[in-house]
N, C-alpha and C positions, 0 to 999 in steps of 0.2 A: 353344951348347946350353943354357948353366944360363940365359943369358937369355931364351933362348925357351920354357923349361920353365917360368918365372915367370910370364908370360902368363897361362895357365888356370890356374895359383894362385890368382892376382889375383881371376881372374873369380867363380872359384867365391866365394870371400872377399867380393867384393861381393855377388856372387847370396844366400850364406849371411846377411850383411848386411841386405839389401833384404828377405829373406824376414821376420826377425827382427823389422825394423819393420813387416811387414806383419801379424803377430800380435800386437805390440803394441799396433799401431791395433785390429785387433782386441780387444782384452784392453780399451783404452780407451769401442768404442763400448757393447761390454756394461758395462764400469762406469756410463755415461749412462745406462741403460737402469733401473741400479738406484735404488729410492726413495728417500728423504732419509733412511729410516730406517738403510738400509746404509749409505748415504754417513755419518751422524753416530757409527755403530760403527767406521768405516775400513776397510769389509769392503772386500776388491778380490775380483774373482771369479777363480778359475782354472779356463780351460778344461780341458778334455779331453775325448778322441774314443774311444766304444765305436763296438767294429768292427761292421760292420755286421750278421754273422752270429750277434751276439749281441742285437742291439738288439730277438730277442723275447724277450728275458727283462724288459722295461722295457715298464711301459704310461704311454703319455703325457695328462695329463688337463690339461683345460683351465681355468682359474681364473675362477670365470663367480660371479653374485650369486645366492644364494637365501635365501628367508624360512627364517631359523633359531631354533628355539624357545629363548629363554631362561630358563634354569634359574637360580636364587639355590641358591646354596648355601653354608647356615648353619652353623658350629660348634657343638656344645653338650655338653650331660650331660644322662644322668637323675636325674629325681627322686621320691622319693614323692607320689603324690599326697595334698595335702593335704587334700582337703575328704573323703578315706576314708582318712584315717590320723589314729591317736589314740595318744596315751600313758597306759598304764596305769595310778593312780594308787590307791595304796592309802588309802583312807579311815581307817583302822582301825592302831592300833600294837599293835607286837608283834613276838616273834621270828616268821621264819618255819619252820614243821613241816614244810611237802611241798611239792616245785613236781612240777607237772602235767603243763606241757607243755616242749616245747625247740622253739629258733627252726629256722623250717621248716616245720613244721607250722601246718597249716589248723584254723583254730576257726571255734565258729559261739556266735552273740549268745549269751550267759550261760552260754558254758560255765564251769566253773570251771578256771583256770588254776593255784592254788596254794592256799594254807590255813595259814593264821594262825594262834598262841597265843595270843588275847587275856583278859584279864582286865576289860577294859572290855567287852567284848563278852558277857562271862558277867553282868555288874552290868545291862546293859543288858538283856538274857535276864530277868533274875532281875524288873527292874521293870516289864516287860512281861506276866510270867507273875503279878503282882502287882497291876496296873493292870487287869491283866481279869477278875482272879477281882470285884475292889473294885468294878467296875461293873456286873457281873452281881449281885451282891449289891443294890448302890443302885438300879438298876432295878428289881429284886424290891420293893422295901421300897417305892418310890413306885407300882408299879402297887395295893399293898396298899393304901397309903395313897390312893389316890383313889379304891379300893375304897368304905374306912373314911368316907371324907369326904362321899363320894357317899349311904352311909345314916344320915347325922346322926351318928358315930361320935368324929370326933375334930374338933379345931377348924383353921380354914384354916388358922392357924399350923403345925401337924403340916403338912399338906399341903404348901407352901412350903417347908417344912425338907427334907422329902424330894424335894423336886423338884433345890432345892439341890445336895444331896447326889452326884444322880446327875446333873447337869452335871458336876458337879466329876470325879465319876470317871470321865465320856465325855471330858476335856478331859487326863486323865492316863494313858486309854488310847491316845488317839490322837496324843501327847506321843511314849509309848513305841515307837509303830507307826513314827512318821513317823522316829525315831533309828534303828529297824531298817535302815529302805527305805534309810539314808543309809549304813549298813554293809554294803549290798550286800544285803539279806535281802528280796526282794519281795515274800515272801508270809510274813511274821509268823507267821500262823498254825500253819504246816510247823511249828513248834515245839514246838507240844503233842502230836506223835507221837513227837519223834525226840528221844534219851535227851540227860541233862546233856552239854554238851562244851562246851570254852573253844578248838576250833577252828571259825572263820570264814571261809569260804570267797570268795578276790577272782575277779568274773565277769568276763566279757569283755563290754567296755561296744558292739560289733560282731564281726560275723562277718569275716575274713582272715586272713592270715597270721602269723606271730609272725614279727617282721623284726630282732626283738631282745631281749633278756634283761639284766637290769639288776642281778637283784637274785641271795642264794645261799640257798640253805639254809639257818637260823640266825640269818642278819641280823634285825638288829634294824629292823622299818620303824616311819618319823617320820608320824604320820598325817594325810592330806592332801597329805604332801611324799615322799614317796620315790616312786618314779617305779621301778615293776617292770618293767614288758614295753612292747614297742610294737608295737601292731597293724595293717597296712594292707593294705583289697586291693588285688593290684597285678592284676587283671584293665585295670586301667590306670593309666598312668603318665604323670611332667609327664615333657616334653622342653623344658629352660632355654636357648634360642640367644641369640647376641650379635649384632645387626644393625647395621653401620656406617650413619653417618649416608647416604651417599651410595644407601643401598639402602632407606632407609625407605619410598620411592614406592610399592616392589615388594611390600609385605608389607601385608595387613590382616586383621582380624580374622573367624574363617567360611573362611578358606582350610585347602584341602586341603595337607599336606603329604605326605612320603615320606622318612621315618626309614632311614639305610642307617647298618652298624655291622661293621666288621675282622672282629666273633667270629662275626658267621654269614651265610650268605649269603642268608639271608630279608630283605624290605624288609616295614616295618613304616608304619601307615598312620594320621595324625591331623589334628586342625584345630586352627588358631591360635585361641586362648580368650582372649588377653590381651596386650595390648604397653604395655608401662611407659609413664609419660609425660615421663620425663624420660631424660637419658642420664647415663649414669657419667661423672663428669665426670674419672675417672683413665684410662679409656680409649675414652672417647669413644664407647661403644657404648651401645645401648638392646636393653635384656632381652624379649623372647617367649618366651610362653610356648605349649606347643605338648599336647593333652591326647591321648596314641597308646595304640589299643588293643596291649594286652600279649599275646597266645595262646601260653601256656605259662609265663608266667612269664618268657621268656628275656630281656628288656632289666632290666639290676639297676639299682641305684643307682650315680650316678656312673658309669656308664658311658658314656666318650666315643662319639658318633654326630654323624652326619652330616646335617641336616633339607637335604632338595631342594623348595624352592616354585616351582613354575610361576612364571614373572613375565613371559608376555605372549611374542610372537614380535620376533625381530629382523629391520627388513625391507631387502633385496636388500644380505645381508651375506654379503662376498668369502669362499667358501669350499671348501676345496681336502680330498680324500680324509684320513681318517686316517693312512693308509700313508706319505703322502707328507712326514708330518711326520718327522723323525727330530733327535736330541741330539746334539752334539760333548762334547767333552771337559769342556767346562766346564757342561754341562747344559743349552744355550743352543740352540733349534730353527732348525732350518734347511730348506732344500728345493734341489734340485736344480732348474736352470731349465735350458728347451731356450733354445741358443743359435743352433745352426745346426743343419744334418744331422749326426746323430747323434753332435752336442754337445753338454755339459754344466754349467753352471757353479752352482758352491754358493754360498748364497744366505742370510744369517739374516733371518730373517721375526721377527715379534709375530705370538702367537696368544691365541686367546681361547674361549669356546663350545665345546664340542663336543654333537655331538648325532647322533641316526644314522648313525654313521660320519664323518661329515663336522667338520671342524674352521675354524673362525671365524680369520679371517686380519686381523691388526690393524693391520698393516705389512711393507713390504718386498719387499709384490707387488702389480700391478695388473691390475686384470680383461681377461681375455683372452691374459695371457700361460699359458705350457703349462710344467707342471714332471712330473715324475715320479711316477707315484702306485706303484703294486703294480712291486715289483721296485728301487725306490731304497736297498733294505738291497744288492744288489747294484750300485749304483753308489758307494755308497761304498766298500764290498769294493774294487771297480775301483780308483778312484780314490788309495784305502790302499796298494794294490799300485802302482799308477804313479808316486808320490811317494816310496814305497821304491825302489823301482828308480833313480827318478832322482837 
């Protein structure tokens, strides 16, 4: 009896046996199956069976070629723009008496931003108010004089002295005017209304924003060198990108870009104005420059963004649903492939592109095979569960 009971032990033993290598074999033709990519990871795939009463929670899509638009997407920062940003520079020394404005705040062309004590500025007042009285005088005296000259009155020498004269004091009016214009004063003139003062007001050499403040109250400015405010409008701004060598094909100058940025969810809109001509030769990158309108103000300085350049369509490149992509533990994508009836095996792919849903597959699948698109966060659930259990 125990030896005849050993019998169907046996059997079963081989049966359970025999089946063992027949999953095997199985397990072996699906690893054939995978690309060289899996094979140089040592991925091996592991089957597994959803029951069939679940298999509509899984939609199966088929891994087919389509023209996929290729995006470049650039790194950079903002910047001022240069060619509407200036810095303030006070002409004129002296403590400063008043500031006007504070950064943030919108000026426009010759506003006055601040107001100087100058003492050269009241010398220079004084030789202007002195230079003009002296040539409306010598004027006078030579129109006399060629009055006089005109009725045999005085000899040409008189004539020529006066003429003289009021060269001299047109050449030391306009001496004094042109020193004003150079302290900020455009209209000289204004001066014979408005009472003594030894404050000098610095204008805004354009109209934008104050994006900075240099200087206090008090301070003493160096004239020609101190550097008060800085002015820019930022109704637009540069966007600085780094473009590897490998991508310079894709980029020229006149192209449309699309600014995307973490702090808002507005896309912002500019064209390429300029590509360096040589590359940084510490990182190998070449600088564009990108000119994006600003509405509102919201892109500042240095603020990290994102430039997206059209660069042309990808043509009949293998690509599989968004959904169907999903991450392991190590970050590394993968997909579920159909192996038989309502089997499974996981799969690490290279991916690439994405674009209307659809994601650019770079390795690890070959067109026409079927993986799982909508419902693959529920094969992995599955499959998490069946490895725990086992």
């Amino acid at each position: 009896m125990k030896i005849s009971s050993l019998v169907p032990l046996t059997a079963l033993a081989l049966a359970a046996s025999l089946a063992f290598a027949g999953c095997g074999g199985a397990e072996n033709n699906a690893a054939e199956k995978m690309t060289s990519y899996s094979s140089a990871g040592g991925a091996r795939p592991e089957l597994f069976t959803v029951p069939a009463d679940q298999m509509s929670h899984v939609q199966v899509v088929a891994v087919e070629p389509a023209n996929l638009q290729h995006s470049l997407r650039l790194t950079g920062a903002v910047a001022f723009n240069s060619f509407k940003t200036t810095p303030v520079i006070s002409p004129i020394g002296g403590p400063v008496s008043r500031i006007l404005v504070a950064p943030g705040e919108h000026v426009k062309q010759g506003q006055t931003l601040l107001e100087v004590a100058s003492p050269d500025f009241s010398l220079q007042r004084a030789t202007y108010l002195k230079a003009r009285t002296a040539f409306h005088v010598a004027d006078k005296n030579y129109d006399r004089a060629k009055d006089l000259y005109d009725h045999h009155a005085i000899a040409e020498r008189d004539l020529l002295q006066a003429e003289s004269d009021r060269a001299q004091a047109q050449a030391d009016l306009q001496s004094s005017e042109q020193s004003l214009k150079i302290l900020g004063i455009p209209n000289p003139e204004s001066l014979l209304n408005s009472p003594p003062s030894a404050e000098i007001p610095l204008l805004a050499p354009l109209g934008g924003e104050i994006v900075e403040r240099l200087c206090s109250p008090g301070q003493l400015l160096a004239p020609g060198a101190t550097q008060c405010f800085t002015i820019s409008d930022m109704s637009t701004v540069w966007v600085l990108v780094n473009v590897y060598q490998n991508d310079l094909a894709s980029i020229h100058t006149g192209e449309s870009v699309t600014i995307e940025t973490d702090a808002y969810p507005d896309r912002f809109h500019g064209k390429i104005s300029y590509i360096a001509p040589a590359l940084d030769p510490n990182t190998r990158t070449l600088q564009a420059r990108i000119v994006t309108d600003n509405p509102g103000g919201k892109l500042k300085k240095d603020m990290y963004v994102t430039a997206v350049v059209a660069a042309g369509a990808l043509q009949k490149a293998l690509t599989v649903p968004d959904s169907a992509i999903l991450r392991d533990s190590e970050n590394l994508p993968f997909v579920y492939v159909v192996q038989g009836t309502n089997q499974f095996a996981r799969r690490k792919v290279q991916i690439g592109e994405s674009q209307g849903g659809q994601t650019q597959i770079l390795g690890g699948l070959a067109a026409g095979e079927q993986v799982a698109g909508n419902g693959s966060l529920f094969l992995q659930f599955a499959n998490q569960l069946q490895q725990a259990k086992e």
